[in-house]
N, C-alpha and C positions, 0 to 999 in steps of 0.2 A: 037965500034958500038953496038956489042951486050948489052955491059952493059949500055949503055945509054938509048935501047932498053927497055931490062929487069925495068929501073928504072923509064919510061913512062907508061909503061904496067902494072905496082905494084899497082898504086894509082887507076886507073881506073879499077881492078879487084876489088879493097878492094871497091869501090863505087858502081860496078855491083849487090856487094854480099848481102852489106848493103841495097840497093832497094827492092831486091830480097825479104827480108827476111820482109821488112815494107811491101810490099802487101801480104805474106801472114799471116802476126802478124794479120791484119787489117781484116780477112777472117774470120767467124765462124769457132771453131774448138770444134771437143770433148774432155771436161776437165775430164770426171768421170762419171761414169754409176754404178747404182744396178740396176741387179747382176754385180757385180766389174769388169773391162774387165781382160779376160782371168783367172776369176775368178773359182770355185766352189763352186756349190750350195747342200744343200742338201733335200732341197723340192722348190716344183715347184713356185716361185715364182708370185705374184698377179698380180702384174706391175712392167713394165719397167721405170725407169727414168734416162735422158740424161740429163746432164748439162754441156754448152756450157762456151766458153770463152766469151762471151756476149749475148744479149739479141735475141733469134730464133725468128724468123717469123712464128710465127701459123699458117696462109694462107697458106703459102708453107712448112709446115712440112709433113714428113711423118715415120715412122717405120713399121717395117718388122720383123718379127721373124723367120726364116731359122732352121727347125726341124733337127734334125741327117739322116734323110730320106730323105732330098732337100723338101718336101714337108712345107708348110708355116703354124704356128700355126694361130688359131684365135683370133685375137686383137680388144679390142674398139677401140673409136676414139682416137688421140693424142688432149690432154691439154695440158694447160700450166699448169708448176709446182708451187708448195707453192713459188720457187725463181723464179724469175724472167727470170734466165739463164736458165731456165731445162724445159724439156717436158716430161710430162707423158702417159704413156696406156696403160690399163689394159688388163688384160692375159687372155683368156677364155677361157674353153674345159679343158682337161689333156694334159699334156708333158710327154712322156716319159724318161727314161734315155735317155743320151748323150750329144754330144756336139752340143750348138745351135750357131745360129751368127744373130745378129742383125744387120740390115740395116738402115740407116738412111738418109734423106736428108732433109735441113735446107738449111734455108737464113739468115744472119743479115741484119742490117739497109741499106747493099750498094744494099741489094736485089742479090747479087751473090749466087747462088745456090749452095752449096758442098754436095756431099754423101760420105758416110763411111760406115765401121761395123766395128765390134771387138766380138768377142765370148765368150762364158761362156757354164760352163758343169755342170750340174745337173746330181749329183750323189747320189744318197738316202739311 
């Protein structure tokens, strides 16, 4: 009983997993960022650029720059990048040392909203 069990319950976990795994392939995600994730920097970089596993929704983008202090640098607007998958914004003010983290939240074409960050240190 059990193993007839076990050999119903197999095919329909391996199909769970395999679903599972197509809606979030199908979801914006972040491919790559300068400054590098979990990179270091050794001066303050000008702009941030994200590039997604397809193409962001500008309307619904946003970034964030999270200083070593919890206080938030000051950013332009987010553009869209030279590629098509990436968003850009430039940096204003000074950064001091430390470690910073960026925030981000993007949509693609299903219009689903994802947010992230990943961090980078600037060290001079």
């Amino acid at each position: 009983m059990l193993r007839a069990l076990r050999r119903a319950f197999l095919p329909v976990l391996l199909a769970s997993l395999g679903v599972t795994s197509l809606v979030w392939a199908l979801h914006t995600a972040l491919v790559k960022a300068t400054p590098a994730i979990d990179g270091t920097v050794t001066a303050p970089p000008a702009d941030l650029t994200l590039w997604f596993n397809e193409r962001p929704d500008l309307s619904l983008s946003n970034i964030r720059l999270r200083a070593p202090d919890s206080s938030y640098a000051e950013l332009g607007g987010v553009k869209a990048g030279t590629d098509s998958t990436a968003l850009t914004v430039p940096v204003h003010g000074t950064l001091k040392p430390g470690k910073y983290t960026v925030l981000y939240r993007t949509a693609g074409d299903d219009g689903h909203v994802m947010r992230g960050s990943y961090s980078f240190t600037l060290q001079p």
